[in-house]
Structures are given as structure tokens and as C-alpha cells.
C-alpha positions as CSV (number, residue, x, y, z in Angstrom):
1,X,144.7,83.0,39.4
2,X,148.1,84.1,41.4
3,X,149.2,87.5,39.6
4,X,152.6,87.0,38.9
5,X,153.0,90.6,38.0
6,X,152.6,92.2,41.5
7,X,154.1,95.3,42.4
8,X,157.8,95.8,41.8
9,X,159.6,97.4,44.6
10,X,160.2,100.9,44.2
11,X,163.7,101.1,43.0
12,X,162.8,98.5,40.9
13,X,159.4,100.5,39.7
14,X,160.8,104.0,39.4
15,X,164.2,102.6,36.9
16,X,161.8,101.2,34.7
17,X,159.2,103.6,34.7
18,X,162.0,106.2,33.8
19,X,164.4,104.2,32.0
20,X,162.7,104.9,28.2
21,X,162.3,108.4,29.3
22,X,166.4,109.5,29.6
23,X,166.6,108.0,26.3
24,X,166.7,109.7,23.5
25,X,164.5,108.9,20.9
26,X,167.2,109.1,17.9
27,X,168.4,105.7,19.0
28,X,165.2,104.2,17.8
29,X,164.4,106.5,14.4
30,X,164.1,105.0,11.1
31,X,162.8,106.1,7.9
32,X,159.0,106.3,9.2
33,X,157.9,108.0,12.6
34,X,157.1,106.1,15.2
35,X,154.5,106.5,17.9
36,X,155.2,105.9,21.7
37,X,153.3,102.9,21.0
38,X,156.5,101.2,19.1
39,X,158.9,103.4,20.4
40,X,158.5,102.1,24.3
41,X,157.4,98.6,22.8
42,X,160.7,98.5,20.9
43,X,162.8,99.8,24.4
44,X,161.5,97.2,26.5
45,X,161.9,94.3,24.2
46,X,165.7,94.9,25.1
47,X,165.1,94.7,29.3
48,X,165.1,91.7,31.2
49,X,162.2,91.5,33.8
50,X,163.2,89.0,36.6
51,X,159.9,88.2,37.3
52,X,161.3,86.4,40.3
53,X,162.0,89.9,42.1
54,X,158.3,91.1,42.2
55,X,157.0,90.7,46.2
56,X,153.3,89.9,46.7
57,X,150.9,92.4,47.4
58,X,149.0,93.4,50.0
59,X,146.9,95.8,48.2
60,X,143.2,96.3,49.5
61,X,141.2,96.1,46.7
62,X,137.7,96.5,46.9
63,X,135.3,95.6,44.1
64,X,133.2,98.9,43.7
65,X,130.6,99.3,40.6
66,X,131.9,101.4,37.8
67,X,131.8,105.2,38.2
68,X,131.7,105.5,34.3
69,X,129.6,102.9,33.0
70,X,127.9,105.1,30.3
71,X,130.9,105.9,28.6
72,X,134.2,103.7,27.0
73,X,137.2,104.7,28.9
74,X,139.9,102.6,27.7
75,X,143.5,101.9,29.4
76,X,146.2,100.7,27.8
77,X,148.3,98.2,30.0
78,X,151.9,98.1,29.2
79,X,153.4,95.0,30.7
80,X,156.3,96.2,31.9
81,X,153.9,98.8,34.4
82,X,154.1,95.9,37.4
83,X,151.3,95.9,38.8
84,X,147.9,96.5,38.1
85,X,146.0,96.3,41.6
86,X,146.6,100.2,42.4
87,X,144.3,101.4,39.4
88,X,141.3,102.8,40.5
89,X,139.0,100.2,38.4
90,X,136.0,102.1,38.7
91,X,137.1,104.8,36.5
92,X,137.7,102.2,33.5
93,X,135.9,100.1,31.4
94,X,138.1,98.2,29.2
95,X,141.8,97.4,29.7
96,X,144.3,96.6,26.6
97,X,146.8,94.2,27.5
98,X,149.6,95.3,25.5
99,X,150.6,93.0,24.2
100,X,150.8,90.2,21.9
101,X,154.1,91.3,18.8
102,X,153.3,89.5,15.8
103,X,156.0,87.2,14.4
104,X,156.0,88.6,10.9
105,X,157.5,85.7,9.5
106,X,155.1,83.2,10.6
107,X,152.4,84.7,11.9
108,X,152.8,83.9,15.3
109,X,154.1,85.8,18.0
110,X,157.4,86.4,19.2
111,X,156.4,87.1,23.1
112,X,152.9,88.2,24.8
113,X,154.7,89.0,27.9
114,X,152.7,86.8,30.4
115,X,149.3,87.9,29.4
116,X,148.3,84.1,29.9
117,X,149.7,83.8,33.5
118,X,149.3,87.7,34.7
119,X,146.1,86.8,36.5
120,X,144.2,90.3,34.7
121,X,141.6,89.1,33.3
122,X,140.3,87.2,36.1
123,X,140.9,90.1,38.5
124,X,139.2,92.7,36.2
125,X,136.3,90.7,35.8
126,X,135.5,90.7,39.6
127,X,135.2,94.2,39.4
128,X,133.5,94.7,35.8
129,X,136.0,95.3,33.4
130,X,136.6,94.0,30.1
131,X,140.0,93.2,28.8
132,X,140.9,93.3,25.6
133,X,144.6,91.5,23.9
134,X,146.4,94.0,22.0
135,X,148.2,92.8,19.0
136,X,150.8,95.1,17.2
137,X,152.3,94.9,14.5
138,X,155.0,97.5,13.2
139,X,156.6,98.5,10.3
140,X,155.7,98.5,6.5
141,X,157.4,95.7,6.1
142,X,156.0,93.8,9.0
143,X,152.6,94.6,7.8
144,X,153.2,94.1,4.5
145,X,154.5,90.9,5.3
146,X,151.6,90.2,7.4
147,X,149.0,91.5,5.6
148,X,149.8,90.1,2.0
149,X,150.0,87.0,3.0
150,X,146.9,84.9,3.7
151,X,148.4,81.7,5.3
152,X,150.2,84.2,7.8
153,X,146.9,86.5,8.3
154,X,145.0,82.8,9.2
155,X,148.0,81.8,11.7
156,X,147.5,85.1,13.6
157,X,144.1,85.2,13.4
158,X,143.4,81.6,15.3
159,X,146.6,81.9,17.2
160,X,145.4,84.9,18.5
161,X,141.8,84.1,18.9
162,X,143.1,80.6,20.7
163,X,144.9,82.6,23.2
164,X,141.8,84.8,24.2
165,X,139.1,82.3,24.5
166,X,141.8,80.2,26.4
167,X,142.1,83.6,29.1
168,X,138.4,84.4,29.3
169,X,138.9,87.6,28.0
170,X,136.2,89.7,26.3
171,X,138.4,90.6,22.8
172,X,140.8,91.5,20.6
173,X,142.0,95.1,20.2
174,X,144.0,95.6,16.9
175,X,147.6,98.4,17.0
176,X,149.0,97.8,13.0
177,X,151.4,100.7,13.0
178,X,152.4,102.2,9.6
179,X,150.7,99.8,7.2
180,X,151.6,100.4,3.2
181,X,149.1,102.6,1.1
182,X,149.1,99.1,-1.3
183,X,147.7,96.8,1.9
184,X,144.2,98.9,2.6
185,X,142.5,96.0,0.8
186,X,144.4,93.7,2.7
187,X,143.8,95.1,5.7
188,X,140.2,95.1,5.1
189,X,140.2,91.6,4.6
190,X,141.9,90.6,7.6
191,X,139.6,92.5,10.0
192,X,136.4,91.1,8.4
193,X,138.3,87.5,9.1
194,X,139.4,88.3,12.7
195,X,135.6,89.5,13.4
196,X,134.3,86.0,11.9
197,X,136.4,83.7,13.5
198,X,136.6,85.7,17.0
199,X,132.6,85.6,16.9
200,X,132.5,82.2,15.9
201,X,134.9,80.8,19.2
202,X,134.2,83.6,21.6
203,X,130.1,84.5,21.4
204,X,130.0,88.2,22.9
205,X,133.8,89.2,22.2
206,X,134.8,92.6,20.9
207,X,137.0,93.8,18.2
208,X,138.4,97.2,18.4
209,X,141.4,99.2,16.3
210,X,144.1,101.8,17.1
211,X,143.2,104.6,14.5
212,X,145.7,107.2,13.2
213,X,145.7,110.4,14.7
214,X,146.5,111.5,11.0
215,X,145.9,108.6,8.3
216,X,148.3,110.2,5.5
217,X,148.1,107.2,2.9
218,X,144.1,106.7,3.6
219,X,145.2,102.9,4.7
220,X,141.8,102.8,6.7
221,X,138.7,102.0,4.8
222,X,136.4,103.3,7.4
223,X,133.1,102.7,6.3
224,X,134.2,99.2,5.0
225,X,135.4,98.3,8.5
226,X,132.8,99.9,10.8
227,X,130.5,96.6,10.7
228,X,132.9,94.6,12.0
229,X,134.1,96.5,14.7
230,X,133.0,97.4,18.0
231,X,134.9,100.8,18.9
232,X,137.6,102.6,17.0
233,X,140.1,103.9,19.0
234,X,141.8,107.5,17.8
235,X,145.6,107.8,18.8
236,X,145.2,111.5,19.7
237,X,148.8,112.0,20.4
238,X,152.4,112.7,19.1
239,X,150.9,115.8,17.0
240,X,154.0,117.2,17.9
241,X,156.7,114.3,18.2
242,X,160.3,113.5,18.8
243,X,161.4,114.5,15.5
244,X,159.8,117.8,15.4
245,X,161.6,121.0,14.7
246,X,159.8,122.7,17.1
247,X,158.8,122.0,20.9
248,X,154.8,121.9,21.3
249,X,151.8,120.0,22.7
250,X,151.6,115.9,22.2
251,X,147.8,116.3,21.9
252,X,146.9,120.2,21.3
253,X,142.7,119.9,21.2
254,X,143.1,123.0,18.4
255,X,146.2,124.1,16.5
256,X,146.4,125.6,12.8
257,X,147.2,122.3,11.4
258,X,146.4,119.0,12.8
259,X,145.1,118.8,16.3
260,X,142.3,116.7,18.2
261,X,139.5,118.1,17.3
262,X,140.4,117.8,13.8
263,X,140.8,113.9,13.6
264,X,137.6,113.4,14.9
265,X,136.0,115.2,12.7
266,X,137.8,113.4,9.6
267,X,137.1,110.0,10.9
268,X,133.3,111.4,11.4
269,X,133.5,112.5,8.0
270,X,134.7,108.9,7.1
271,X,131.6,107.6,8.3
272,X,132.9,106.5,11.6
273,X,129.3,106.3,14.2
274,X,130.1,108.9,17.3
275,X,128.8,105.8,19.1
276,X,132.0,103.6,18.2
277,X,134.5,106.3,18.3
278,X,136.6,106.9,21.2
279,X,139.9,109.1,21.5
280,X,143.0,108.2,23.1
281,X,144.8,111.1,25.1
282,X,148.3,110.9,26.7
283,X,149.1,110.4,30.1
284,X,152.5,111.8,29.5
285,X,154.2,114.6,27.4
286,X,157.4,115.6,25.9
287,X,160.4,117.5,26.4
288,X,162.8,118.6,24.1
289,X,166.3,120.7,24.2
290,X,165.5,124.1,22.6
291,X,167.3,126.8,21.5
292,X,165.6,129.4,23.4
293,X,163.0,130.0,26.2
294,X,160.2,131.7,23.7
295,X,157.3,129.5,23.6
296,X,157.3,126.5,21.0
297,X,160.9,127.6,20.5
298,X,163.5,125.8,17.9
299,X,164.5,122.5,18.9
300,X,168.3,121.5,19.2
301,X,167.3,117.9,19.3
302,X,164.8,114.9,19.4
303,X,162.8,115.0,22.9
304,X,162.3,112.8,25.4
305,X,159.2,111.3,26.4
306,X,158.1,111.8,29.8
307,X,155.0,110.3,32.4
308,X,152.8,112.2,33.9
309,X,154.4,111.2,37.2
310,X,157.8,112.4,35.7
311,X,156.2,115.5,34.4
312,X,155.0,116.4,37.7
313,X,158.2,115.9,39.3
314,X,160.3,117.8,36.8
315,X,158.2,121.0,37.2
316,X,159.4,121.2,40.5
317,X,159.9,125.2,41.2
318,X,159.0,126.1,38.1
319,X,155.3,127.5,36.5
320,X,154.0,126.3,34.0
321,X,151.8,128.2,31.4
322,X,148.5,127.2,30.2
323,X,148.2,127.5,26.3
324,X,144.1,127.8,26.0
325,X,144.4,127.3,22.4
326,X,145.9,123.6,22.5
327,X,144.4,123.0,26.1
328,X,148.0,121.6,26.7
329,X,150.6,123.1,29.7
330,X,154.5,124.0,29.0
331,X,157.5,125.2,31.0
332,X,160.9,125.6,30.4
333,X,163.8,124.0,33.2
334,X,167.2,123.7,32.9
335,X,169.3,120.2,33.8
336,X,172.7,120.0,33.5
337,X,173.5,123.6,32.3
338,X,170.8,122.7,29.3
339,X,167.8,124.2,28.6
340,X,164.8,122.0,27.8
341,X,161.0,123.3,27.6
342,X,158.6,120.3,28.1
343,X,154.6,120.1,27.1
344,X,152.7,117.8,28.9
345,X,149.0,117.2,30.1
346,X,147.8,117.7,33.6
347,X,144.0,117.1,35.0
348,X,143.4,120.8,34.3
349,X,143.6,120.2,30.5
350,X,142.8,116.8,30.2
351,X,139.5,117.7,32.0
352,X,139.2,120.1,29.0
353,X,139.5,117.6,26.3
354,X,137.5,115.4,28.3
355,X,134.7,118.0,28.0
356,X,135.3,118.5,24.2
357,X,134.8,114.4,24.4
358,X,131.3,114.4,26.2
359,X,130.1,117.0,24.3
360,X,130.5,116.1,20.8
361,X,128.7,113.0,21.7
362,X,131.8,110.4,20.7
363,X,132.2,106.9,22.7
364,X,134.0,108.1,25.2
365,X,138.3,108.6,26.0
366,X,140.9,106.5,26.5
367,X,144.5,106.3,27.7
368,X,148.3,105.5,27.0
369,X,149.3,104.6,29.4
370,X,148.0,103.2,33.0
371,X,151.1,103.5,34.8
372,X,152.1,106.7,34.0
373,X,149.6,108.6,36.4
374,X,152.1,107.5,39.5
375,X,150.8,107.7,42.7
376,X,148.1,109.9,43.2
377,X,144.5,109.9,42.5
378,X,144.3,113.0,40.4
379,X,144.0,111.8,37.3
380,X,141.1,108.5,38.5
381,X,139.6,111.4,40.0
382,X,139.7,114.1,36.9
383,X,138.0,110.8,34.7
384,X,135.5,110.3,37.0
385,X,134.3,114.2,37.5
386,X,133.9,114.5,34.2
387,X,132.2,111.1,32.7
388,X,130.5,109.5,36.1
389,X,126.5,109.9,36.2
390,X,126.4,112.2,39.1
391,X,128.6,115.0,37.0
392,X,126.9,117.8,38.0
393,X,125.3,120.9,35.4
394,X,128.4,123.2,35.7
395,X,130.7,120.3,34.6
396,X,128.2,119.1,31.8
397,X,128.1,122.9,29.7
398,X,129.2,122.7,26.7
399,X,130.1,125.4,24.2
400,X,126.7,125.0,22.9
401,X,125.1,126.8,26.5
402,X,126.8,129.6,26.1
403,X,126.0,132.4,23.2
404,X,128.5,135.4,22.3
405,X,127.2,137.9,20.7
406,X,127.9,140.1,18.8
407,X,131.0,137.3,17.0
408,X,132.5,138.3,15.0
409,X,132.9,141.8,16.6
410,X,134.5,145.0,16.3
411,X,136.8,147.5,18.8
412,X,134.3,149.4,21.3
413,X,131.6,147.0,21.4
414,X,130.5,145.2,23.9
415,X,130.7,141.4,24.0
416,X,127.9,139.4,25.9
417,X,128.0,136.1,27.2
418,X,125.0,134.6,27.8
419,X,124.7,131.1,29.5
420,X,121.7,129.0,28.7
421,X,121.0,128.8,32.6
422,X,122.1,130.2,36.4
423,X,125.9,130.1,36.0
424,X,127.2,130.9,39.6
425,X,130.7,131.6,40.5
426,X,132.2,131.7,37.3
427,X,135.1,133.2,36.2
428,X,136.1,134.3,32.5
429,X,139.4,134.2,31.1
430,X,140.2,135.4,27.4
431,X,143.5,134.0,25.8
432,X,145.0,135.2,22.1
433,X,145.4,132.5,19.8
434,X,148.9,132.8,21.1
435,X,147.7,131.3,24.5
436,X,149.2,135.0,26.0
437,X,146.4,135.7,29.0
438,X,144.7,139.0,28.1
439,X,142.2,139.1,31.0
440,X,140.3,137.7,33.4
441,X,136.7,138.4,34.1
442,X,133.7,138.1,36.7
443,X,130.9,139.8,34.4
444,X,129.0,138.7,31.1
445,X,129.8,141.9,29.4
446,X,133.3,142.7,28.4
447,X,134.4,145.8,26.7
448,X,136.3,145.2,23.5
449,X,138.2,148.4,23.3
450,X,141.7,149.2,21.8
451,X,143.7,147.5,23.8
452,X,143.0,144.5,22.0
453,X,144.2,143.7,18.5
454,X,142.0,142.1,15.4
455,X,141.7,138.4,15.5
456,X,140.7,135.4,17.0
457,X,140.8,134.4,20.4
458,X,140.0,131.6,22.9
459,X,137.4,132.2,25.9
460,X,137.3,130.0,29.0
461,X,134.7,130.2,31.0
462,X,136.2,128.6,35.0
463,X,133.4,127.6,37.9
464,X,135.3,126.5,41.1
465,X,138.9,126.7,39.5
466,X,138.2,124.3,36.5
467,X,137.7,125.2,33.0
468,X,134.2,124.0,32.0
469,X,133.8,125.8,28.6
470,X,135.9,127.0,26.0
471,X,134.6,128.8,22.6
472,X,136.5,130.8,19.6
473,X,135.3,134.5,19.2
474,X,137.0,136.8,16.1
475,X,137.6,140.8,17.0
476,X,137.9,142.2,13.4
């Protein structure tokens, strides 16, 4: 099938990958936050795509094996990304289309943006990639309008089922943003009847479910929905969102509140299987205007979300600073006499969280949003270091292969670091739980003298300019 969503041309690309970005995110606030999930849904809705103005492509696209096959690694699609022939496939497994926007009145849908004429399903197929349509559904009282009502629940349910066994594609992934404490039974419900009726018309289909990186009115009965669904997908973003009083990290892998590494654990704890869960990073960050230049500093106003690409750009002359403790990078730049600091994700620390992913044995990562990562190979190339077959020893340790000892441990002792096997050309680097760089190292016995001050701090241990391990040690 023709894709009639070929690349835009550049102007064209560049205004609309930008556009939600110089917007601020006030104009879109209600009661509840949002994630970027809604918030750029909700911006596009309002921008006309003249299909008609997208030129063929000449893109040479090979069809290559998967570099990642033992692992989920999930992008999110947005439509209004253009193309999709530039992506490198064989870092992915699974794309969600985003996507089809429930008609809460009826049932049905009030657009799914071409995903029956965009050719994607067909082209991923050729080179071993399931796709997945994404159905959102925002809003208490979309969902509870959705939700507690079973003749509505039954129209989305075949509409939606219609539309993929009509495609080819491999499943339905499920995005129900801020559904009502009072509709976890009802939501329940529905998923067992989309996983029954999807099964029945498409034999071999999937079922999957955006997750909250913080579930604050328990709406997800996670042991009561694991049967019937194939992977659970962990929004591991907006931690720190447009709203917040402070600048910080979109997806800070620790923090002293909630972080990464935390909502894995809790939907673990839930009864989630590590072979069903998967966590979504961003492939963009955040800037907001501050007050002052001091790290996390006050904030004079909602931020502004920003891609990768964007990120990248906007760093221009300045340096950004690695905070080890979220595994996130910041930097402050002014624009127009203003003074913004902006927190953002590059392959350094997403490599880091990719790590933490591997090693605690979860599904495997996935991505808002394909797009975003512009035009370099960086970020295909940071996926498929880390979760390809051929990864070698040094980018396989884990915490678990290196022992410090004595930990906790007192002033004038001597830590050791012991790695369970030859560690050559390593470097160690020992942050406070600041993220301020104390030292650097290239020996497994470091002096804990005065100079540093009780508590805890992060250790890095670097092989060829990559961080490959990172562990918590307490100086009392």
C-alpha cells in the first residue's frame, strides 16, 4: 500500500515538530494534569495537515532482521511525525499508532488520522515489526462516560477491533488517561471484553495498556488484568511536569519521592510478571523559566516541552551537567533576555536507565515519541548497544557484579570495589546525592577521608566513556 504519509519537506517538518514546543503548556491546563500524551494529542487536533503537500520518498530502506529481538522495545508513532521510513526498524519491535480518540458520546471515534490508508502496517511487517492501534481516551469524564456505559464500551470495542483485523495489524494498545477511582471495576470489565472479542476476530493479536507512572486513585486492578493482557506499558515520564514549582528531570531513574525505579517496583509489587512489564522513557525533556540558575531552581512559570532534536539544538554553547542521582542532564540558557534551565535525556543517560531496564529482568523499554530523535543515529544506536544479542560483558554488568565494601562506611576507611570479573579501562566517578561531582577515579580502593561529608552518594563506574554501572553507598 502507497504511504500517504511520506516525508514532509523540511520547513514543513521542522514547524510541526516545534510548533507544540513554543507553546506554553497553561493554554491546555485544566483541573487534572495531563501527560504529553494528551497535551500534544490535544495541540494537534487544532492543525490542519494538507496531506496533499507531502512529496514521495526516495528513502532506501532495507529490510534487516531485528537487532533486539529478545527484548519489547516499543515506539510510539504520533501521526503528525510524517514519515516513518527514516526509523531504524531494527532497533524496534512494536510500533503504536497513535492513534484512534474515542468519541465519548458514542463510542466511536472522532478521527484515527489515516491509520487505515498510512501504508504502516504493511511496511513494518516486511521488516518484522508489530503494530499495535492506540486508542486514548482522556478525561474523567470521557472515561466515565465510556467506561460506565456498556452499549458505548461494546461500540468501541468491535469498532475498534473491525478497524484492526481490517489493517492486518497485530493489536490493540490501550492509553485511558485519568480514569475515575469509581470506574476500576469498569475498567476491568472492559479489558477482559476487548481481550475476548480481539482474540475471537484476530487469532494471535495482542492487547497491551499505558500504565501510570504514579496510579494515585489505585484505578488499575493489576493482578485482575494481567491475564488478559500481553505487556503493560509504564509511562515513566512527567515526574516532574509542566505545572511543577520547581525545574527537574521528566524521568529521574532515583529521586526522594517518585522516580523510575520506584514505579516498577509498585507495579511488581502489584503482581505485574517482569516478563509483561515494559517502561516507557522520553525522547524529549522540559524547560521551564526559573528564577535563578541554582540547580532545580524555583520556577516562574509552566515549561515547555521539548524533543530530543530540540534539546540538542538549544544546548548549543552551553554544558550541561550530569545529575548521577536522576541519571537525567540540565543546563541553564537564556532566550530573549530570559532565563530558562531545561532537563532532558541524552544517549548517555538513557543508556543508564536502559541498563537499570536489562538488569532488573523487566520486558524490555519503550518510547514517546519516534520522531523526536531528529536526524541522527544516536539514539537507534544507544538502543541497540544496550539490548542487541551481541552486547558485549562490560555493557551487560549490573550493580549486582560489583561489591563495595565496607557500606555503609565511616571517614578514613577505605572503600573497595570489587568487580565480579577482569574490568579493564574503567573509570570511577562518585557523585553526592546532590549530583555535585566529588571525584573521579582509576583504582578500586578509594580513601574516604575528611573531605567528604556523612551520607549517601551515587558511584558510576564508566568503561570507554559510558556509564555501565551505578550503585548507592552511605558514608556515616
Amino acid at each position: 500500500m502507497k504511504n500517504k504519509f511520506n516525508t514532509y519537506n523540511k520547513a514543513t517538518f521542522f514547524a510541526l515538530l516545534i510548533l507544540p514546543l513554543l507553546i506554553p503548556e497553561s493554554l491546555f491546563a485544566q483541573e487534572q494534569r495531563k501527560t504529553i500524551h494528551q497535551i500534544e494529542s490535544e495541540y494537534f487536533q487544532n492543525q490542519q495537515l494538507d496531506l496533499n503537500l507531502i512529496p514521495e520518498t526516495n528513502v532506501n530502506s532495507q529490510l534487516l532482521e531485528s537487532s533486539v529481538s529478545n527484548y519489547e522495545v516499543y515506539g510510539y508513532y504520533p501521526y503528525w511525525v510524517g514519515s516513518y521510513e527514516n526509523y531504524d526498524w531494527t532497533a524496534l519491535t512494536t510500533i503504536g499508532y497513535f492513534s484512534y480518540e474515542v468519541d465519548s458520546e458514542t463510542g466511536g471515534y472522532t478521527s484515527i488520522h489515516g491509520f487505515d490508508q498510512s501504508g504502516i502496517v504493511e511496511y513494518a511487517h516486511e521488516r518484522d515489526v508489530k503494530v499495535e492501534l492506540c486508542i486514548t481516551c482522556f478525561g474523567n469524564a470521557a472515561n466515565r462516560s465510556i467506561l460506565g456505559d456498556t452499549v458505548k464500551q461494546n461500540t468501541l470495542i468491535h469498532t475498534a477491533v473491525a478497524l484492526v483485523k481490517d489493517a492486518g495489524a497485530d493489536g490493540i494498545n490501550l492509553d485511558f488517561e485519568s480514569v475515575p477511582s469509581d470506574q476500576r471495576d469498569n475498567l476491568t470489565a472492559f479489558i477482559t471484553k476487548m481481550r475476548a472479542h480481539l482474540s475471537n476476530e484476530v487469532p494471535n493479536s495482542r492487547l497491551t495498556i499505558c500504565l501510570y507512572a504514579v496510579d494515585w486513585n489505585s484505578v488499575f486492578d493489576v493482578e485482575a488484568i494481567v491475564p488478559h493482557l500481553d505487556k503493560l506499558l509504564i509511562m515513566g515520564y512527567d515526574y516532574y511536569y509542566s505545572g511543577s514549582s520547581y525545574a527537574g528531570p521528566v524521568a529521574p531513574l532515583e529521586a526522594q519521592n517518585y522516580y523510575l525505579a520506584k514505579s516498577v517496583d509498585y507495579y511488581l509489587d502489584e503482581g505485574a510478571p517482569k516478563n509483561k512489564l515494559v517502561l516507557l522513557l522520553p525522547w524529549y525533556g522540559r524547560r521551564w523559566t526559573v528564577l535563578s540558575e541554582e540547580k532545580q531552581s524555583e520556577t516562574a512559570g509552566r515549561s515547555k516541552s521539548m524533543s530530543y532534536a530540540t534539546a540538542k539544538a538549544l544546548v548549543g554553547n552551553n554544558t550541561p551537567e550530569l545529575d548521577a542521582q536522576f541519571a537525567t542532564k540540565w543546563f541553564n540558557t537564556t532566550i530573549n533576555d530570559t532565563l530558562w534551565q531545561a532537563w532532558y535525556d541524552d544517549t548517555e543517560t538513557l543508556e543508564t536507565k536502559y541498563l537499570y531496564i536489562k538488569n532488573k529482568g523487566i520486558a524490555g523499554v519503550g518510547f514517546w515519541a519516534l520522531g523526536y530523535q531528529g536526524s541522527g543515529n544516536e539514539m537507534w544506536e544507544t538502543v541497540k548497544k544496550v539490548f542487541s544479542e551481541e552486547c558485549s560483558i562490560e555493557e551487560q554488568l549490573s550493580a549486582g557484579d560489583i561489591n563495595l565494601s565496607p557500606n555503609p562506611i565511616a571517614k578514613n576507611e577505605i572503600l573497595n570495589i570489587k568487580f565480579n570479573f577482569d574490568m579493564k579501562n574503567f573509570r570511577i566517578e562518585i557523585y553526592d546525592i546532590n549530583g555535585k561531582l566529588i571525584g573521579r577515579y582509576q583504582h578500586e580502593n578509594i580513601a574516604i577521608d575528611e573531605s567528604f561529608s556523612s551520607g549517601t552518594y551515587i558511584l558510576l563506574v564508566k568503561s570507554n566513556g559510558r556509564i555501565i554501572a551505578r550503585k548507592r553507598f552511605t558514608i556515616e
